[in-house]
LOBA-654425 format. One line per 8 residues: number of its first residue (from 1); their letters; for each residue x, y, z of C-alpha. Coordinates in Angstrom, 2 decimals, decimal comma. Example, Ala and Ser with C-alpha at 12.3 -4.5 7.8 and 13.67 -1.06 7.14 Angstrom:
2
1> AS> 12,30:-4,50:7,80 | 13,67:-1,06:7,14
***
This chain:
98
1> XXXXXXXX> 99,56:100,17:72,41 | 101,59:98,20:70,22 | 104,85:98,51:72,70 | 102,62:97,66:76,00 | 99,19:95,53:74,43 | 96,96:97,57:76,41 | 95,27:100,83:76,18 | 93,48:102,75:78,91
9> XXXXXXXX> 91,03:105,19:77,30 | 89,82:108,34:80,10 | 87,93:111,30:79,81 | 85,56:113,40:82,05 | 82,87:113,03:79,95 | 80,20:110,39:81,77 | 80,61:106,38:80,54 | 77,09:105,93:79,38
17> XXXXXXXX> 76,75:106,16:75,95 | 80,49:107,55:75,93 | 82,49:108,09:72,86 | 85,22:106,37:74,44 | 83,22:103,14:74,52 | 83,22:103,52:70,88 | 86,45:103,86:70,57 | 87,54:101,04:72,95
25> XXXXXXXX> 85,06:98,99:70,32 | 87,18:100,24:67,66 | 90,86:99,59:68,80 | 89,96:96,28:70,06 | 88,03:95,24:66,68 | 91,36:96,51:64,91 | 93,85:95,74:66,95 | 92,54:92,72:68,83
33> XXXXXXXX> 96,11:90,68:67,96 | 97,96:93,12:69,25 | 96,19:93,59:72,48 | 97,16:91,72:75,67 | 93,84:92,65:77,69 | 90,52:94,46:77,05 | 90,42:98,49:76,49 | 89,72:99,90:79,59
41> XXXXXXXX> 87,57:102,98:80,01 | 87,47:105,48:83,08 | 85,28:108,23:82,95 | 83,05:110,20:85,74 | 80,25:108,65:87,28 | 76,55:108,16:85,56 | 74,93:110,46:88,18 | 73,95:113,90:87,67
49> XXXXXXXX> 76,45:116,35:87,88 | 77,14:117,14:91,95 | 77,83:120,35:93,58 | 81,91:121,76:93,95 | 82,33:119,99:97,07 | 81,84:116,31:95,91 | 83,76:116,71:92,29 | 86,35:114,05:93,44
57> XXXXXXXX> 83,57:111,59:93,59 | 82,05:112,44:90,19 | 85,08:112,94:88,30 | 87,97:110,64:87,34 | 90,69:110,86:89,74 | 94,23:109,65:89,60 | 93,42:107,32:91,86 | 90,64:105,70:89,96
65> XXXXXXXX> 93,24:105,53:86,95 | 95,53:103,47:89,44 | 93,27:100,42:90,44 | 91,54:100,43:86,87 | 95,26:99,57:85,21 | 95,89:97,55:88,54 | 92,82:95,71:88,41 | 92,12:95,26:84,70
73> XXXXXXXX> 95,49:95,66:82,87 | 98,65:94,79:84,89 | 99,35:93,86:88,79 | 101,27:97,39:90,23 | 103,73:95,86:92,19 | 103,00:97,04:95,93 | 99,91:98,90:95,30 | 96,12:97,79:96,98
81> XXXXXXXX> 93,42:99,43:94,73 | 90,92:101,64:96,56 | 87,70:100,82:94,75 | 86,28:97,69:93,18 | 87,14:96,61:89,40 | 85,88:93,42:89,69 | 83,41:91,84:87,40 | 80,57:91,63:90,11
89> XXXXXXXX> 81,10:95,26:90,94 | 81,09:96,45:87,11 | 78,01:94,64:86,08 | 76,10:95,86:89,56 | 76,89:99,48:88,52 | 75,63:99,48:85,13 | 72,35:97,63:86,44 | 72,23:100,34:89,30
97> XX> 72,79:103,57:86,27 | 75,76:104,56:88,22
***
């Protein structure tokens, strides 16, 4: 974190009430001078857990990794994002529970 001044925090546990959010409390309390933008936090959806088939829309994918650091850390020269990071889009999700 020190090297880069951001930190991207994942897990497959769900966001809501996640341990994670804790801990992106935590680093940024301590290390706030050494931090270039917010901790970021991907984890799965807050929705029940789905059948097999639709895991890649519960869980954190690879993709979702990509546009979070894209959107919320640094520009990824070349790359579009697939889904929305925006501050709109965040703050309509936690209103909706998902």
């Amino acid at each position: 974190m020190q090297k880069t001044g951001r930190i991207l925090l994942t897990s497959d546990a769900c966001q809501r009430g996640s341990y994670l959010h804790t801990l992106a409390a935590t680093i940024q309390d301590l290390a706030f001078d050494d931090l270039d933008a917010p901790a970021v936090v991907v984890g799965e959806k807050n929705w029940i857990t789905p059948a097999a088939e639709q895991e890649d829309l519960f869980f954190p994918q690879p993709g979702w990794l990509l546009d979070a650091i894209d959107s919320r850390l640094v520009r990824l020269p070349g790359y579009t994002p697939t889904t929305d990071w925006s501050r709109e889009a965040r703050l309509r999700n936690a209103r909706e529970g998902v």
